[in-house]
N, C-alpha and C positions, 0 to 999 in steps of 0.2 A: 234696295236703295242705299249707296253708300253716304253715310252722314258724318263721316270720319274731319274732313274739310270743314263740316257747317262748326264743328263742335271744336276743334282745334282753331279755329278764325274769331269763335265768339270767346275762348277763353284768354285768346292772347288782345282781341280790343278790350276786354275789362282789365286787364290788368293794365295796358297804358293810360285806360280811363282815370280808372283809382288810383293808377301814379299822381296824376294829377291831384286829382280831390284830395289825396291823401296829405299832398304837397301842403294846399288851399286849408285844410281843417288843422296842420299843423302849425299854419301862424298863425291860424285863428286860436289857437289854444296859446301859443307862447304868447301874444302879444293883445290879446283880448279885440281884435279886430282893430284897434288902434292904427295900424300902418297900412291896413287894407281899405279902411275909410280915407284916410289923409295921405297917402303917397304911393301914389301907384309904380311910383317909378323902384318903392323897393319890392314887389308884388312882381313885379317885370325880370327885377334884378334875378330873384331867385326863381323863378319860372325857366330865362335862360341859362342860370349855373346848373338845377336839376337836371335839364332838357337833355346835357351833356352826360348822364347817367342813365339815363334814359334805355339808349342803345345798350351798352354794355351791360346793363339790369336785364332787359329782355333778353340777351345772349347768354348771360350764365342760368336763366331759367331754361334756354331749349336747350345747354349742355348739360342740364339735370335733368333733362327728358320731362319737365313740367307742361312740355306742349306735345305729347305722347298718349296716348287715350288709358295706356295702364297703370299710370298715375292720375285721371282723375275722378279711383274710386276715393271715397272719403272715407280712410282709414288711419293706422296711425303711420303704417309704410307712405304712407304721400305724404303724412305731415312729416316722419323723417325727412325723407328727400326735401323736401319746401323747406325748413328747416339749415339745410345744408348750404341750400340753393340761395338763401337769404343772409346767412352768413359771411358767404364768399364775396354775395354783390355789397354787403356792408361795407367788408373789406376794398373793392373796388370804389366803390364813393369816396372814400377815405383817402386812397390813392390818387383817386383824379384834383380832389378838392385841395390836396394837402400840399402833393407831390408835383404834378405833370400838370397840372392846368391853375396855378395857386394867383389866377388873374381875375376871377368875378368879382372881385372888392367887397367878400363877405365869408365870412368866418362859421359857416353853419355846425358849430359842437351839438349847442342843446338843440336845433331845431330840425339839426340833422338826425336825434338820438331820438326826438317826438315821431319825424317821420317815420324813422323804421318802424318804431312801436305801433303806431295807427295803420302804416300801410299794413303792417304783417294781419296786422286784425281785419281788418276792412275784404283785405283781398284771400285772407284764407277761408274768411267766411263766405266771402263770391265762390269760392271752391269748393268750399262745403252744400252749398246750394246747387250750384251747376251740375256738383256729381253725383247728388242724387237726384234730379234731372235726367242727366243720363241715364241712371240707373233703372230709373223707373219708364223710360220712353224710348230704354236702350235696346226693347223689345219688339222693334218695329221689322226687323230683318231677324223674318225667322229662318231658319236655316236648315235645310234637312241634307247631312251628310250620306256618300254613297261610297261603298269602299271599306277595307280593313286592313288596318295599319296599325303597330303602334303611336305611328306620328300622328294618325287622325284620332286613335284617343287623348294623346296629348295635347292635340287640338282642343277639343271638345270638353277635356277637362278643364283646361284655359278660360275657356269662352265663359265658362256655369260661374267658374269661380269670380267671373271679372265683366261681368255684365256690361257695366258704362264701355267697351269698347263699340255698345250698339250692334252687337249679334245675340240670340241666346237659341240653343238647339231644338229644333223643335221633333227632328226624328232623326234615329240612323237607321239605317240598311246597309248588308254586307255587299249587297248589287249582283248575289246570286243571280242564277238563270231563273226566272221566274217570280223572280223577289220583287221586279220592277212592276209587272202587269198590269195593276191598279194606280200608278204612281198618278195620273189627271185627279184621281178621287183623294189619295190623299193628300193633294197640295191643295187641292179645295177646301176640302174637311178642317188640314191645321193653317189655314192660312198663312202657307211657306212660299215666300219671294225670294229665297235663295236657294240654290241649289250648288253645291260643293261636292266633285264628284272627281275620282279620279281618271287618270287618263288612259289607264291599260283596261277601264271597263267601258267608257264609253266609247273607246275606239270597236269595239262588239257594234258591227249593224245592225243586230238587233234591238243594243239599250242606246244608239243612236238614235233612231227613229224614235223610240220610246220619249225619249229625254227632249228632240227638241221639238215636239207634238209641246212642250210647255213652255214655248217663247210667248206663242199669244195670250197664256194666260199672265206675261210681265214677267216671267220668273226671268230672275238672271242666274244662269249659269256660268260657275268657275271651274277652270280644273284646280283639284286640290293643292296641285306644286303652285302656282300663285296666290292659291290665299293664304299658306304657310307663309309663303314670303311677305305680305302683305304683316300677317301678325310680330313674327319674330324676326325679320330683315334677316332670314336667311334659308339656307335650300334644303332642301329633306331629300339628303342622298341618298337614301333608299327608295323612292318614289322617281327617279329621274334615271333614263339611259341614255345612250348616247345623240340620239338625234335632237334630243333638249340641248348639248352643247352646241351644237348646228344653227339651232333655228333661234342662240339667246346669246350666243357668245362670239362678239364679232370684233373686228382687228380695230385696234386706235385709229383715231384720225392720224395722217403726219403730220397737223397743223400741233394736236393736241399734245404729241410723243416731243416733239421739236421744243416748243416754249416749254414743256413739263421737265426735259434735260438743262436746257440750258438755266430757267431760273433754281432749278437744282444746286446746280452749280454754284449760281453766284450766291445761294442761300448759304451752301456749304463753307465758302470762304468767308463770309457773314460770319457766319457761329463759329468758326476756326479761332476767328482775331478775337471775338467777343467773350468764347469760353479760356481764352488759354491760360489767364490767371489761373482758372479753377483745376484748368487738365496740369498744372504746373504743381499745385500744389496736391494732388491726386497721386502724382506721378510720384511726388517725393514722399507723402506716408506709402505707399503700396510696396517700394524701393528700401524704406527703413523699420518698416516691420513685419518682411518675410521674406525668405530668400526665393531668388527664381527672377526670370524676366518680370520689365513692370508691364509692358505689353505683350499678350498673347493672343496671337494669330491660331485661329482654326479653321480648317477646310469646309466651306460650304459646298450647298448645290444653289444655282442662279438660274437667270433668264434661261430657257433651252436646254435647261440639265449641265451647263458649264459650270465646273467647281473654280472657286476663286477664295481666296481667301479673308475672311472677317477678322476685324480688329478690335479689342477691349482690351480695358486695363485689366492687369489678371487682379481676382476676385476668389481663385480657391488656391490651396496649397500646389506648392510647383510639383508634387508628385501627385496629383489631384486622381490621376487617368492610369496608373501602374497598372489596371487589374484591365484597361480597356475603357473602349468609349461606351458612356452611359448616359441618363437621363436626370440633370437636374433634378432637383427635388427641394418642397420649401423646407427649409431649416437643416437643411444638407450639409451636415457638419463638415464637411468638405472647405469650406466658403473661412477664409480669413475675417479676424475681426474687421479689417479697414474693409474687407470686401462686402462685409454684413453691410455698413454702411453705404458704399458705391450700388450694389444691389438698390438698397431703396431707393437712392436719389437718383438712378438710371445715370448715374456720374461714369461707371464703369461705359456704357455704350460710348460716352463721345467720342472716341477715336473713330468709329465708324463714319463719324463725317470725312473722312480719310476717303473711305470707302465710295461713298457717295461721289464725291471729287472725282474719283476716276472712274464713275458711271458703271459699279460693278452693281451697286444698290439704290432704292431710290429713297426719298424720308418717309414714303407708304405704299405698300405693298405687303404680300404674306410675307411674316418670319421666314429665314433661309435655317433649312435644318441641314445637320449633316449627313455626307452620304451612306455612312451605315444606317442610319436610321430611315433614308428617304427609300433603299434598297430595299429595308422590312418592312415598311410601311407603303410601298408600290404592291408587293404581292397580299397584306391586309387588308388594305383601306381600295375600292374601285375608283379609277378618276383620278386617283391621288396626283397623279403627274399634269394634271394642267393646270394646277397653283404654277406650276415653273412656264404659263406662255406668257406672263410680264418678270419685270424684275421682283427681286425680293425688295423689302422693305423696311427698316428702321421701328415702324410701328404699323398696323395696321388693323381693319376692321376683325381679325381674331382676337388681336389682342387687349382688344375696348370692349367686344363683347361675349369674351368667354375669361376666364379662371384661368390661371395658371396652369398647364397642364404637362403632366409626365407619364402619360400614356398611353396603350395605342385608340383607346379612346376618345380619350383627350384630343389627338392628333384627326380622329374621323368629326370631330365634331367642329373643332376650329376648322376643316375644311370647308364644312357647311356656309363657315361665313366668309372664307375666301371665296368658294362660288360665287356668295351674292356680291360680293368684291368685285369681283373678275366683270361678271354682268353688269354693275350699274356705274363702273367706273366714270370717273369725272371729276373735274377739278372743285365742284362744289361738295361731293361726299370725301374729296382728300382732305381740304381745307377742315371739312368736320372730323375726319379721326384724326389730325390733327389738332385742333382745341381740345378736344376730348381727353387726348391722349395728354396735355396740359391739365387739364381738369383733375386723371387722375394722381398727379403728380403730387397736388394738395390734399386731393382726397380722395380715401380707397373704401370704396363702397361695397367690396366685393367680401 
């Protein structure tokens, strides 16, 4: 039974609940109920100034992944993130109230500074509760894996450690020949309603039959490439050949390609007029404290393996490459001091909206690597080459959810999540690595 939904639905209505209450108990404290007996209309007032925080509050919690099930074990990693998450949206109240909407005709300093205070209590307690809740009834979906992998120990390790996601392991099996035989007896014996099994063993007519002789008894069976993805939103490129790219990876709409080009576009010329104070002033430290161009172009690969060229402010010394093309590295003494700084503030990328402009990139899609490197990493990495059947991209789902990386590693594992990219494409998961990719701008969690 998946309870992933139930659990994720009842955490995010307690939190709009207790926004509320939180609201209610905090002018009950500032004002001893004095204004809540006798004037409703200011009980109204700030009902709809908060209502307008509301939104943007619940949004910086799902950019913290607060509405993610691996955060809600109750440990001190959740109340980090909660923590961070709570900061940001402070900061946000503050800008609506202060800045962009300074129209409700009330001034909330101290009642604003109560609220946070009782919300953060209220509702981390609601968390504290709920996840061990989970934790304890998170045992409902037991789960007996079939298969051997190191992905499916890493699975498996996950799950023990992380209970409240609502799986916990109840067996494995290698899914030898002969291994299955008893499998009716022992899904009986450990009371196991799931079954997670991979796809090069159950394709066997013989652990076929085996395996779905346990549909009547309710089990649901997964193949293991989806429930990876299910846990970590990305693909186990070892566990997948090619006819998974067939039967998961299918061509955009042209309604989709069409409106995702052109408001590209008109976003690009947006942040072109918007950023160019900044690219102005970028351009004139980069120009007076190193020698060498202030913009450097370097040869990508693109949509279909077409190289085109990428634009940044340069950021490493103008002899940076004498020895040949190499791989970034953090604190790569290579990197100028103004360029230490454009590095953090991703200041150095904005000339790439250049890029975007003439439709060689889009604002999300995989990083464009260069072609020496994509040439040694086709014959390492398997698959590597369908990151290139969309455009590259300014930011994307590797870049949100892996490390900085410089190696050939590095490079097979962020594929992992361009696969799952590639697959679930769509304008509501762009829009999210997008935020995200905002999110880590203030803060780097990594």
């Amino acid at each position: 039974m998946n309870i992933s939904r139930t659990k994720i639905t009842a955490i995010l209505l307690g939190d709009i609940a207790l926004f509320y209450i939180a609201l209610f108990l905090s002018l009950l404290i500032r004002y001893q109920g004095e204004y809540i007996s006798a004037a409703y209309s200011f009980l109204y007032a700030h009902v709809v100034a908060f209502s307008f925080v509301l939104i943007p509050w619940i949004l910086g919690f799902y950019l913290f992944e607060l509405y993610r099930e691996k955060n809600f074990k109750p440990d001190s990693q959740t109340l980090a993130v909660f923590a961070r998450a709570l900061g940001v949206n402070v900061a946000l109240a503050i800008a609506i109230f202060y800045f962009f909407f300074p129209i409700f005709g009330i001034s909330p300093k101290t009642n604003l500074l109560i609220f946070v205070v009782v919300f953060a209590l209220t509702d981390y307690a609601f968390r504290l509760v709920m996840g061990n809740i989970f934790v304890r009834r998170g045992m409902r979906n037991n789960v007996l894996f079939v298969g051997e992998s190191p992905e499916m120990s890493t699975t498996m390790e996950y799950i023990k450690q992380n209970p409240q996601i609502g799986y916990s392991v109840a067996l494995h099996l290698d899914g030898t020949d002969g291994g299955l035989d008893d499998l009716e007896d022992i899904v009986a014996e450990r009371n196991i309603n799931t079954l997670v099994i991979q796809s090069s063993i159950i394709k066997k007519s013989s652990t076929a039959k085996i395996v779905y002789r346990l549909l009547p008894m309710g089990v649901r069976i997964t193949d293991f490439v989806d429930f990876y993805e299910q846990i970590f939103k990305q693909i186990p490129l070892k566990e997948i050949e090619e006819n998974w790219f067939i039967e998961n990876i299918k061509p955009m709409g042209p309604l989709y390609l069409f409106m995702r080009n052109i408001l590209e576009r008109i976003e690009a010329v947006l942040f072109l007029l918007i950023l160019s104070p900044i690219m102005v002033l970028a351009a004139f430290a980069v120009k007076v404290t190193s020698r060498g161009p202030i913009i450097y172009k370097q040869e990508r690969v693109g949509k279909n393996e077409e190289p085109f060229y990428i634009y940044k402010f340069r950021s490493m010394r103008a002899d940076a490459e004498k020895h040949g093309a190499q791989w970034a590295t953090p604190g790569d003494a290579r990197v100028t001091k103004v360029g230490k700084f454009l590095r953090a503030t991703h200041i150095d990328e904005f000339p790439q909206l250049w890029n975007v402009l003439r439709g060689e990139i889009s604002f999300v899609g995989p990083r464009p690597e260069r072609p020496e490197f994509v040439a040694d990493l086709k014959k390492k990495i398997p698959y590597y080459e369908v990151r290139h059947l969309v455009k590259p991209g300014i930011t994307g789902w590797a870049q949100i959810g892996y490390r900085y990386g410089s190696t050939v590693e590095d490079a097979y594992r962020k594929l992992e999540f361009d696969i799952y990219y590639l697959k679930n494409m769509s304008f509501a998961l762009d829009v999210l690595i997008l935020l995200k990719t905002v999110k880590t701008l203030f803060v780097n969690e990594k």
